[in-house]
RODO-2510 file (C-alpha; in nm, 4 decimals, decimal comma):
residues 473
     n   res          X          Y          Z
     1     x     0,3867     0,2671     6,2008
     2     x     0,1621     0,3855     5,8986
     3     x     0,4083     0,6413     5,8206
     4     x     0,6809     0,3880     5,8358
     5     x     0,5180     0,1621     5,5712
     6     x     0,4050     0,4315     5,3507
     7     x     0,8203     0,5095     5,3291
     8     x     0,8780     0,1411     5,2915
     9     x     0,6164     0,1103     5,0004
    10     x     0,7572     0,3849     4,8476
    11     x     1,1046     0,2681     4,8604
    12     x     1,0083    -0,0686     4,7217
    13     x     0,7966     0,0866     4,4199
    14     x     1,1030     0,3368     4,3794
    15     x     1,3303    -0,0026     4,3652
    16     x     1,0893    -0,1150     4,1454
    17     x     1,1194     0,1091     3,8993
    18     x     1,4789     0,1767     3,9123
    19     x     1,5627    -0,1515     3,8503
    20     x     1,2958    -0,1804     3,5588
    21     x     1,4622     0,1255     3,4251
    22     x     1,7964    -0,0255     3,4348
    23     x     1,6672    -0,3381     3,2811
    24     x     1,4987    -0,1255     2,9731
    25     x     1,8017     0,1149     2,9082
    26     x     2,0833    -0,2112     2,9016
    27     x     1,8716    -0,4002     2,7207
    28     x     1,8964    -0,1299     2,4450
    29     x     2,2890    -0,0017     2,5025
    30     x     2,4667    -0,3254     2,3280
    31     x     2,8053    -0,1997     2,1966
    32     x     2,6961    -0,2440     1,8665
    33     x     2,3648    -0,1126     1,8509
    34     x     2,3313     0,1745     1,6181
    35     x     2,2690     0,5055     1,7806
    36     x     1,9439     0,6683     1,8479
    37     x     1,7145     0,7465     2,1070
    38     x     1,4306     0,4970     2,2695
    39     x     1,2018     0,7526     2,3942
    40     x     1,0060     0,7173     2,7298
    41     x     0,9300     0,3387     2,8892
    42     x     0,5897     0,1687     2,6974
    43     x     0,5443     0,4652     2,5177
    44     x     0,8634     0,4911     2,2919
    45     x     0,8665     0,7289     1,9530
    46     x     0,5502     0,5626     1,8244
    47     x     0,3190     0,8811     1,7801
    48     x     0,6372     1,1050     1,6308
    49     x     0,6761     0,8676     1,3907
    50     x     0,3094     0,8264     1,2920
    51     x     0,2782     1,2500     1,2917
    52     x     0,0995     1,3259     0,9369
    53     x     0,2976     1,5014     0,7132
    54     x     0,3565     1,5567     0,3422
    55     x     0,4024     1,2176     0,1665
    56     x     0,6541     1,3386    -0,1014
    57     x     0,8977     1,3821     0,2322
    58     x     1,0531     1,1709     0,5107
    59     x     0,8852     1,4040     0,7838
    60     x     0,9793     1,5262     1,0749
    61     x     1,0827     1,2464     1,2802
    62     x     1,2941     1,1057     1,0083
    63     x     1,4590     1,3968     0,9123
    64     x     1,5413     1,4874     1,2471
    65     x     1,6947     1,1357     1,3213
    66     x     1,8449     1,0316     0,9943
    67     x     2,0514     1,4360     1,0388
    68     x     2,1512     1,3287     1,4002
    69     x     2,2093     0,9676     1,4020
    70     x     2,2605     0,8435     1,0136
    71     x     2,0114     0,6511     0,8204
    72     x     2,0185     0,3544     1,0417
    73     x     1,8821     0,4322     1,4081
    74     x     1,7591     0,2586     1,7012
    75     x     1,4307     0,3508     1,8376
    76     x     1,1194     0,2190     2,0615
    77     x     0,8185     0,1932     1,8469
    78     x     0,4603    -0,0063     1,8321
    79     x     0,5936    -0,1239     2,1747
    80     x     0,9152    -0,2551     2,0757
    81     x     1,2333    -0,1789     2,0940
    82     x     1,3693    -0,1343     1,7250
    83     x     1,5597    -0,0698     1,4576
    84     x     1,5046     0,1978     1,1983
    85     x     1,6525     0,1533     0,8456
    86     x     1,6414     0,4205     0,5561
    87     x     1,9047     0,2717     0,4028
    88     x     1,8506     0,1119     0,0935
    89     x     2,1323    -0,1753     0,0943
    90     x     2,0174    -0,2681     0,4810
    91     x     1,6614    -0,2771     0,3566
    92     x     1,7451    -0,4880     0,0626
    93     x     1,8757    -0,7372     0,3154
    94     x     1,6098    -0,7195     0,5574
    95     x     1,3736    -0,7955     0,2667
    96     x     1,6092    -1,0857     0,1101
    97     x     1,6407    -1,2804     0,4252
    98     x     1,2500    -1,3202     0,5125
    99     x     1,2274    -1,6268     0,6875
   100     x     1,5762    -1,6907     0,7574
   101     x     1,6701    -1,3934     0,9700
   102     x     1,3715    -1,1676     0,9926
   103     x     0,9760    -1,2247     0,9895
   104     x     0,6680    -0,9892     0,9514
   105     x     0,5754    -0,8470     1,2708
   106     x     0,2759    -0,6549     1,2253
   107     x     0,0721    -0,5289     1,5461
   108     x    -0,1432    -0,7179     1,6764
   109     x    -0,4423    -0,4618     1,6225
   110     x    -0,3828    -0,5048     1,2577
   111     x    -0,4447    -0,8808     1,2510
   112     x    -0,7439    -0,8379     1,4158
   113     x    -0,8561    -0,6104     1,1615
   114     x    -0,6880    -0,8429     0,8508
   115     x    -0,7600    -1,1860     0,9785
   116     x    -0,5234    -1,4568     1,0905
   117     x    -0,4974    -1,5912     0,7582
   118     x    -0,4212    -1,2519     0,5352
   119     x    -0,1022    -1,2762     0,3083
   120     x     0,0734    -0,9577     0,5633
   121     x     0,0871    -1,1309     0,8507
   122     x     0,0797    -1,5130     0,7739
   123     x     0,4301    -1,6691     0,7030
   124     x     0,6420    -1,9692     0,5898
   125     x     0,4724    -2,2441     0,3638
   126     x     0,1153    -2,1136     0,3959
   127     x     0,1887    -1,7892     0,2679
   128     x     0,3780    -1,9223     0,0113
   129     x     0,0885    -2,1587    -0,1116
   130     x    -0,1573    -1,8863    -0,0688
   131     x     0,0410    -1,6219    -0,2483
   132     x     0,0709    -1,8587    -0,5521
   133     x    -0,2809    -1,8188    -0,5891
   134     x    -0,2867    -1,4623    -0,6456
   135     x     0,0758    -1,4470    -0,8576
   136     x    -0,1221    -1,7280    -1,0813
   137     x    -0,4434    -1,5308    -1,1308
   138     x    -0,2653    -1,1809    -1,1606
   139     x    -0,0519    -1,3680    -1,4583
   140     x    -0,3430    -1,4771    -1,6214
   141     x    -0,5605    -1,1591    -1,5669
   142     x    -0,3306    -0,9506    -1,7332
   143     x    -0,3327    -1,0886    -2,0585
   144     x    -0,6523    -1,1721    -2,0941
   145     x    -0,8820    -0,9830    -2,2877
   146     x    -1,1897    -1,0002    -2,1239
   147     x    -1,0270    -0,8217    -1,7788
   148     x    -0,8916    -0,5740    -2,0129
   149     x    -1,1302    -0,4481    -2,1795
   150     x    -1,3568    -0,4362    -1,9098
   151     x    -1,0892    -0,2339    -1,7503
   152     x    -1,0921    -0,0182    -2,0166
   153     x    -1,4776     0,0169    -2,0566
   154     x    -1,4957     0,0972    -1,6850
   155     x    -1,2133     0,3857    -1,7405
   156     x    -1,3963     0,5217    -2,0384
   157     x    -1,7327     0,5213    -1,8529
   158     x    -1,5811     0,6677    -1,5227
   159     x    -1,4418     0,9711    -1,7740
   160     x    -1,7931     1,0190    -2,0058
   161     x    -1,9132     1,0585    -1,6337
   162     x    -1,7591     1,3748    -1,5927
   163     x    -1,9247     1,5276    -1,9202
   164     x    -2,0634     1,8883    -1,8031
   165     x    -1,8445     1,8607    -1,5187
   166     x    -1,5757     2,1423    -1,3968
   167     x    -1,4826     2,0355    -1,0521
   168     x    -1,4316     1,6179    -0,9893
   169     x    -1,3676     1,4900    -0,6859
   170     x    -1,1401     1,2638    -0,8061
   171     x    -1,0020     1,0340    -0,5236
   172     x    -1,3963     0,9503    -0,4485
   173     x    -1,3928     0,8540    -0,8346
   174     x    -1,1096     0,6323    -0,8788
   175     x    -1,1367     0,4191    -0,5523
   176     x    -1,5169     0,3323    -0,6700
   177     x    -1,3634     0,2267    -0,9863
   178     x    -1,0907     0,0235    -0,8616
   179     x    -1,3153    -0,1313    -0,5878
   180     x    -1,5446    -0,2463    -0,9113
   181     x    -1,2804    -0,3372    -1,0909
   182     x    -1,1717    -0,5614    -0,8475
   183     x    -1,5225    -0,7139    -0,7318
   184     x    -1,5876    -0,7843    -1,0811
   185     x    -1,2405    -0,9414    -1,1145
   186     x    -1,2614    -1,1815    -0,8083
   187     x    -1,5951    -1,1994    -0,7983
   188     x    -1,8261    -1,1722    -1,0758
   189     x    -2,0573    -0,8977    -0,9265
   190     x    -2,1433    -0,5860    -1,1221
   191     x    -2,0391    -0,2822    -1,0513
   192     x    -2,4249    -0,1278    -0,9962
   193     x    -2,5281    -0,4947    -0,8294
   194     x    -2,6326    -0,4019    -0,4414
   195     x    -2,4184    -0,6545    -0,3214
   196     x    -2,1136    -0,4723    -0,4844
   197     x    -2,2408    -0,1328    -0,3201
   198     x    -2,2152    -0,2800     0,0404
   199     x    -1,8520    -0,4040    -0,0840
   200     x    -1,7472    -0,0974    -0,1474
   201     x    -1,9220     0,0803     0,1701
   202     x    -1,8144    -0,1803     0,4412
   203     x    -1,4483    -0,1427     0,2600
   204     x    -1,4543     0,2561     0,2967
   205     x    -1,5144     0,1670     0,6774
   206     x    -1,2391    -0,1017     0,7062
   207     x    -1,0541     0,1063     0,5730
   208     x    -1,0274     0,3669     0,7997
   209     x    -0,9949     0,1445     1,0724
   210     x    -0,7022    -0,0118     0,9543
   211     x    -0,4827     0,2498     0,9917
   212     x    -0,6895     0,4398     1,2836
   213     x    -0,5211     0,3837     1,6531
   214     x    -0,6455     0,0444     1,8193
   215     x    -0,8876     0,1853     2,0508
   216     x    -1,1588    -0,0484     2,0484
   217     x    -1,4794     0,0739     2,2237
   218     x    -1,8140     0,1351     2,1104
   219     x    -1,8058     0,3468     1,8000
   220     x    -1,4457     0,3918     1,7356
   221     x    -1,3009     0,3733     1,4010
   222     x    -1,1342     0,0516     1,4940
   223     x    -1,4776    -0,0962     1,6264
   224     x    -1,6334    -0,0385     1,2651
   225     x    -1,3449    -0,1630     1,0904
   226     x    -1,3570    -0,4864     1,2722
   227     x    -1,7075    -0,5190     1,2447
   228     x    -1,6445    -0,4475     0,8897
   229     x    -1,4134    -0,6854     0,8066
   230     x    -1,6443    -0,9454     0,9855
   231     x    -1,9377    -0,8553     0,7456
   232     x    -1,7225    -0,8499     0,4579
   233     x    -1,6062    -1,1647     0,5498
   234     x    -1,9627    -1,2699     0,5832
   235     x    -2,0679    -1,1413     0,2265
   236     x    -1,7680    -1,3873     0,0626
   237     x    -1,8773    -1,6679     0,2883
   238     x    -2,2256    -1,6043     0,1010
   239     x    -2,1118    -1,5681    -0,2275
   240     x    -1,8637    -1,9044    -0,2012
   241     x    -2,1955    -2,1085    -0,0660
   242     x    -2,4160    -1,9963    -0,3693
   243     x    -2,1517    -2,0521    -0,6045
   244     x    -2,0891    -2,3550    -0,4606
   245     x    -2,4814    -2,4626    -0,4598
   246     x    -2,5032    -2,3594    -0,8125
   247     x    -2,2160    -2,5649    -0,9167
   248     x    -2,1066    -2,3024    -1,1447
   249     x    -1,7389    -2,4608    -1,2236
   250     x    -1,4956    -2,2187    -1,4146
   251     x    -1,7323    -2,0915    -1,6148
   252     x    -1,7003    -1,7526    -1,5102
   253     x    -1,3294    -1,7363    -1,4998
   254     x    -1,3104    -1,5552    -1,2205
   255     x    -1,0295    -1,5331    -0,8618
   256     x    -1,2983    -1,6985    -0,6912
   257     x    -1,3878    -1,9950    -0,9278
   258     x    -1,0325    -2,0322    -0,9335
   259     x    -0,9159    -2,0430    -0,5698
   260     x    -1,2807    -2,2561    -0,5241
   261     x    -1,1309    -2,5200    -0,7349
   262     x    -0,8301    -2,5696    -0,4760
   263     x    -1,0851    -2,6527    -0,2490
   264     x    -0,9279    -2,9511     0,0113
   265     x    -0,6253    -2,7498     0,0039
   266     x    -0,7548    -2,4592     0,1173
   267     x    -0,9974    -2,4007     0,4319
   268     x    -1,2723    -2,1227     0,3890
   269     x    -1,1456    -1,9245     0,6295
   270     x    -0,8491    -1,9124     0,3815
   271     x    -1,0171    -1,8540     0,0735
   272     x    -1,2133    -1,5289     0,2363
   273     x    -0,9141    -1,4332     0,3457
   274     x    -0,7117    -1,4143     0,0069
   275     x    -1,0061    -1,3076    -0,1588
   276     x    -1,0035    -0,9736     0,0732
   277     x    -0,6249    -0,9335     0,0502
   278     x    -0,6690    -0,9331    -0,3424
   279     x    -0,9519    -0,6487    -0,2998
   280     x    -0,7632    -0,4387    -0,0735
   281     x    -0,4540    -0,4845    -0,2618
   282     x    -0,6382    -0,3631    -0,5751
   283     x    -0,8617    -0,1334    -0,4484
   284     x    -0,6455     0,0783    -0,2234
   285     x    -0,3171     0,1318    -0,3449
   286     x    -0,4151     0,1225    -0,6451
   287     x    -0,6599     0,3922    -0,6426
   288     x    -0,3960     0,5972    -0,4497
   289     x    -0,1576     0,5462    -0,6651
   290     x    -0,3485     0,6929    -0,9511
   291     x    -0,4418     0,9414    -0,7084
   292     x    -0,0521     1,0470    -0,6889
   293     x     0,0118     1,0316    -1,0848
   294     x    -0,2944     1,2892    -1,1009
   295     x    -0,1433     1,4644    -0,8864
   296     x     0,2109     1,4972    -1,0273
   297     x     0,0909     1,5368    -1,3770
   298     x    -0,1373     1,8287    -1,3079
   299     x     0,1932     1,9856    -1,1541
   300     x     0,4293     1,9156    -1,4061
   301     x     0,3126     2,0324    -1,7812
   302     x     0,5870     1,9109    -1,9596
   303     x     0,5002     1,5517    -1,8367
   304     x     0,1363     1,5378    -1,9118
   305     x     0,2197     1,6463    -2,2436
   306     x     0,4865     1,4105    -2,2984
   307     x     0,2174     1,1242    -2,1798
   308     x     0,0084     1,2561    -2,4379
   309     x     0,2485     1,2639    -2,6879
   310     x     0,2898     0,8908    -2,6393
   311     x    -0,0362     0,7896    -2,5813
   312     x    -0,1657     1,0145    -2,9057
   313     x     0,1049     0,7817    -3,0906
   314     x    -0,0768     0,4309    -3,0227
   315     x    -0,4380     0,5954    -3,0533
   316     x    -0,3337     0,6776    -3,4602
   317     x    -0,1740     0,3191    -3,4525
   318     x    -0,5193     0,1367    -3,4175
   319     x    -0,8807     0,1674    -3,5679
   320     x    -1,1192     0,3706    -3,4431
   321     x    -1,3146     0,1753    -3,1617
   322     x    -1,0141    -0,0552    -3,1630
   323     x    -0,9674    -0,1987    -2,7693
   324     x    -0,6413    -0,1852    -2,6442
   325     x    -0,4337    -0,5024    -2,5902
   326     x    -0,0591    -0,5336    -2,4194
   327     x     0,1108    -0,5362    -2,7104
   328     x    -0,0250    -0,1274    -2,6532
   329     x     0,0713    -0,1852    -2,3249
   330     x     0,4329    -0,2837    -2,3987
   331     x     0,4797     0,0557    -2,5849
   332     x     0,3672     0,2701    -2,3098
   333     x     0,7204     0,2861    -2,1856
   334     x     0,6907     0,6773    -2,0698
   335     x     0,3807     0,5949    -1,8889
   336     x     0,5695     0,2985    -1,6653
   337     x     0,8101     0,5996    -1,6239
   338     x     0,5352     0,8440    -1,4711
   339     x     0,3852     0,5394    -1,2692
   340     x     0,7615     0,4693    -1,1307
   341     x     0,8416     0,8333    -1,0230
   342     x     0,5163     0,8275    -0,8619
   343     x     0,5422     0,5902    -0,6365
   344     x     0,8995     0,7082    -0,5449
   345     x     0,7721     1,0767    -0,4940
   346     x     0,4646     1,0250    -0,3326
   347     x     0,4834     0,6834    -0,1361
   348     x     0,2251     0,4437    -0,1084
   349     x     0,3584     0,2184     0,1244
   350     x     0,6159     0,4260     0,3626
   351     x     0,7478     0,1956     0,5705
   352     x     0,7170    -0,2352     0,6669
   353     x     0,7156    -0,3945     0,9787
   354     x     0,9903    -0,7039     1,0719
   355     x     1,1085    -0,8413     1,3023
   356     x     1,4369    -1,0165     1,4042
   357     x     1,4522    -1,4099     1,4623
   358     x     1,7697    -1,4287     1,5809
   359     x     2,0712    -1,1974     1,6298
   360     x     2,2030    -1,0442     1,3164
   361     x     2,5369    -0,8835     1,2686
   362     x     2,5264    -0,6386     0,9153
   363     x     2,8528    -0,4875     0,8643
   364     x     2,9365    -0,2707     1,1690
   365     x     2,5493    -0,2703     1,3031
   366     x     2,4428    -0,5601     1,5431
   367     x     2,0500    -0,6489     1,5461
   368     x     1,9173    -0,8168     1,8616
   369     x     1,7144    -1,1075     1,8494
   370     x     1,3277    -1,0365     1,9393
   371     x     1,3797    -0,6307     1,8276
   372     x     1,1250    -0,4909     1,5733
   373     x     1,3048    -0,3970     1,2422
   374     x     1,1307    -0,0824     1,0314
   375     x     1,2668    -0,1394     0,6925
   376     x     1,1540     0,2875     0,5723
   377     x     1,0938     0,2660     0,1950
   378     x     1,0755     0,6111     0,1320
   379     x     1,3879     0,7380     0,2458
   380     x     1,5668     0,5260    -0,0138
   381     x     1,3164     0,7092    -0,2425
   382     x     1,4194     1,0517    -0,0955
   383     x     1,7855     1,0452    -0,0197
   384     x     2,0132     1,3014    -0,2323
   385     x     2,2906     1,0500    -0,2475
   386     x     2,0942     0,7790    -0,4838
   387     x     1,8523     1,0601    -0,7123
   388     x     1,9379     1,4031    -0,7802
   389     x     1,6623     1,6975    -0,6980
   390     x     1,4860     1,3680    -0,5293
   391     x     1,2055     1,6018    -0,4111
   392     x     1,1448     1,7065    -0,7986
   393     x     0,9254     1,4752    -1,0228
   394     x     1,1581     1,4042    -1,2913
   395     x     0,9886     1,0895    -1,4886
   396     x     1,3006     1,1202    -1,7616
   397     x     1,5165     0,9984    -1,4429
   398     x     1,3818     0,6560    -1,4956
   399     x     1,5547     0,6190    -1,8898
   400     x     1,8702     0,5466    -1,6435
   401     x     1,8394     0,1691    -1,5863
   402     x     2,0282     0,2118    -1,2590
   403     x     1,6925     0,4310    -1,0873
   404     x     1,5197     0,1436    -1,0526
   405     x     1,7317    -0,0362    -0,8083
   406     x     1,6928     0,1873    -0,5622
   407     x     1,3457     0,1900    -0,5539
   408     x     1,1444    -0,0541    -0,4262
   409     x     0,7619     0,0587    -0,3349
   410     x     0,6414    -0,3161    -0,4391
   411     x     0,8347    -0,3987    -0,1194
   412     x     1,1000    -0,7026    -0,2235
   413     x     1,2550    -1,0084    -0,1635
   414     x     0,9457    -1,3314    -0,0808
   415     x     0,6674    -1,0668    -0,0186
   416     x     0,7097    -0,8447    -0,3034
   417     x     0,3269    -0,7473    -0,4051
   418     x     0,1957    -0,9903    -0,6523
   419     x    -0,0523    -0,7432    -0,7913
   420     x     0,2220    -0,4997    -0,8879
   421     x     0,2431    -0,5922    -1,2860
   422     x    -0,1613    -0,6232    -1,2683
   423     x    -0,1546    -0,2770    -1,1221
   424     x     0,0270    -0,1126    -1,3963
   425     x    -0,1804    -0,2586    -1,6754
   426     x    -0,4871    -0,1118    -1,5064
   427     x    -0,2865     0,2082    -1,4388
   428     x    -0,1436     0,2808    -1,7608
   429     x    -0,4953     0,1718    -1,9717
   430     x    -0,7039     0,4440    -1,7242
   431     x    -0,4220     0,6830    -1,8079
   432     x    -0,4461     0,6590    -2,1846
   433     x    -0,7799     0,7665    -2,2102
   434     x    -0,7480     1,0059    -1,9498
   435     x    -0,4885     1,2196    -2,0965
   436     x    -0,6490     1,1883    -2,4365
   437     x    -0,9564     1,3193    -2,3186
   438     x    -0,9279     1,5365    -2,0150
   439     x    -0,6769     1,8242    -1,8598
   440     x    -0,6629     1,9347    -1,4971
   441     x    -0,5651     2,1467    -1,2585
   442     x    -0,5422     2,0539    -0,9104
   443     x    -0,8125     2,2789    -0,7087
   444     x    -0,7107     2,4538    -0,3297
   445     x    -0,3572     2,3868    -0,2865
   446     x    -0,4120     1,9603    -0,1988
   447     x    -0,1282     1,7785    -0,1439
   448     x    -0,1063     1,3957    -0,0425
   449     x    -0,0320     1,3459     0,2864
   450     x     0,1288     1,0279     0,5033
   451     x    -0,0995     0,9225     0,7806
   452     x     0,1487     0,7304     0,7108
   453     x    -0,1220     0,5879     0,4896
   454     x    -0,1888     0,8527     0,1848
   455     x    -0,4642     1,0443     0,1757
   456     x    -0,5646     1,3707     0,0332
   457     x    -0,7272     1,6140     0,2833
   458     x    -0,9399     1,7304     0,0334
   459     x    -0,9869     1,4419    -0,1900
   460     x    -0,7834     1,5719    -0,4698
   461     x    -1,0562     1,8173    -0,6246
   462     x    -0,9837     1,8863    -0,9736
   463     x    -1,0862     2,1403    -1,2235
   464     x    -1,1197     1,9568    -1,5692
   465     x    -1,2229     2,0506    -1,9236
   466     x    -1,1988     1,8406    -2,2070
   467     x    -0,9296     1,8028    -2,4961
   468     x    -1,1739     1,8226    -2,7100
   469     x    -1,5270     1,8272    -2,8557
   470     x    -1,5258     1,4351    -2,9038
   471     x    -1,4361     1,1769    -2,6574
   472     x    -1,1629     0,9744    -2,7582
   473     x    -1,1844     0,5930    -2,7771
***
């Protein structure tokens, strides 16, 4: 009789499964359905497509799939099943039709780590009234003169730094100054203030959990990045309360002074929450993205030299000492040109996460209702068919109007980044008196490398001597 249960268990577990089987592999065979390959049950293609690998390439699993299936391909990823799209006209759609036929989709480990109310995962009117916010004070920020020239003091004292110096470790360098930049931005804390110090040391830990695997025990990565983002959340919560007790108004001109006086409209679980979106946004891909023109430029000699060219131009145009301002900035059209083929080359942001709210029929694909959608930005950025030599960095590719339509590392459509113009100000103003002052050759063979977040395995390491005896203002 045992035996004779132990064989009917069996058969019912083996029913079991077949039928869950047959459930999972019809669910993901509709007629119309592009081709590709769902992996095993639960597990999917998740951890191929997360494999580190150079970020000036599509890697591995894209390669492989894009050669064998086209550049739109079905998949199983982040426990969903999904489409993948590394085609630029499907990804222009997906983007377009936010809200009306797709949605962000993030996992759910990553809104533990961002907050309920961050500007990636929320949606519809709240995320339009809370974006607002930062297009407004990005607008205003970049004209000003007080952001800047403090951006430009902080560039010039980040380079005098490196006096004496032959080896930098560059990456280390830049996010500090970015992170700075940005607390001093939003909110009003000095760069050497302690408070700005834990900023910057609770952000290197959040971090790292944000794009570490969910595993959240006891001294994980993801356990310190949540506990992170709880004490950085607790540091703005302080900040807002003596600002508010001191009754400061707009005198300092400053994100938070601004986003205080929406208060009523906003909660303060919603103002922390922008506030840290704004800091991320400027302190991480930002610093990487410098990170990448570095990179590229100590590479390519002709296009350093060409920067310098152009930036030696507007120095001679102004008095000594003389800040710059934008109408400097709106002359700097070879630098925009270097900061464009950057972040096609090397990638910031590789891919975004979607998903489908209702069934969607785009020319002869069909997209189910429910199914994740992976909009890849960076095989647009790679593919042969749109930029010739795509691997090569060619900045001079960019004088052809037509480039920049098929690149979109700002993302697109409702979401594009409202930092991005903000960004490039900062960018091109560090640039300027980098390339007037220093040149550099990257140290040990480092490359940037897609985790699928960039990062350089050895920080970027950079052997630097200076233009000359004088340092250039």
């Amino acid at each position: 009789m045992a035996e004779f249960s132990s064989i009917g268990l069996a058969l019912i577990l083996g029913l079991v499964l077949a039928l869950f089987l047959l459930r999972f592999f019809s669910r993901h065979n509709h007629k119309n359905l592009p081709d590709g390959s769902m992996g095993f049950p639960f597990v999917g293609e998740t951890l191929s497509l997360l494999k580190p690998h150079s970020s000036n390439s599509m890697g591995t699993f894209l390669q492989e799939r894009v050669s064998r299936y086209g550049k739109v391909f079905k998949s199983h990823l982040f426990g969903s099943p999904a489409i993948v799209s590394c085609d630029h006209e499907l990804n222009m759609f997906i983007l377009q039709n936010e809200e009306r036929l797709f949605e962000a989709s993030y996992p759910k480990a990553m809104h533990d780590i961002l907050g309920r109310f961050s500007l990636l995962v929320i949606s519809g009117d709240l995320h339009r009234k809370l974006r607002n916010f930062v297009v407004t004070f990005n607008t205003v920020s970049k004209s000003s003169p007080r952001f800047l020239n403090f951006t430009e003091n902080l560039a010039i004292s980040m380079l005098k730094s490196w006096k004496g110096c032959t080896e930098i470790d560059f990456l280390k360098d830049i996010r500090k100054l970015t992170l700075s930049l940005m607390v001093k931005s939003v909110l009003s804390i000095e760069p050497e203030e302690p408070r700005a110090l834990k900023i910057l040391d609770d952000f290197r830990t959040y971090m790292k959990g944000f794009v570490s695997l969910p595993l959240n025990f006891p001294g994980s990565s993801y356990s310190k990045a949540v506990k992170a983002r709880t004490r950085l959340a607790s540091t703005m919560t302080g900040i807002i309360n003596e600002r508010e007790k001191e009754k400061v108004g707009l005198i300092t001109e400053d994100f938070l002074d601004v986003i205080l006086s929406k208060r009523g409209i906003l909660t303060d679980g919603q103002i922390v929450s922008v506030a840290l979106d704004i800091l991320l946004g400027g302190y991480e891909t930002t610093s990487t993205l410098i990170a990448l023109i570095v990179y590229f430029l100590g590479h390519v000699p002709k296009a350093f030299q060409t920067l310098k060219e152009e930036h030696d131009a507007i120095r001679k145009s102004k008095q000594a000492g003389e800040p710059l301002d934008m109408e400097d900035y709106r002359k700097m059209e070879f630098t925009k040109n270097v900061i464009y083929e950057s972040m096609r080359c090397g990638n910031v942001v590789k891919f975004l996460h979607r998903k489908a709210i209702q069934d969607v029929k785009y020319k002869e694909y069909f997209i189910p209702s429910g199914w994740k959608v992976i909009p890849v930005l960076s095989g647009p950025h790679l593919d042969p068919s749109l930029h010739e030599s795509p691997l090569k960095f060619n900045p001079w590719r960019w004088k052809n109007q037509e480039t920049r339509k098929t690149v979109m590392p700002f993302g697109g459509g409702p979401r594009l980044c409202p930092g991005a113009e903000l960004a490039k100000v900062e960018i091109a103003f560090f640039l300027h008196h980098l390339v007037l002052n220093y040149r550099w050759k990257v140290k040990e063979d480092d490359f940037p490398v897609a985790y699928p977040y960039v990062e350089f395995r050895r920080g970027l390491l950079l052997a630097v001597e200076p233009a000359q005896e004088e340092f250039r203002k």
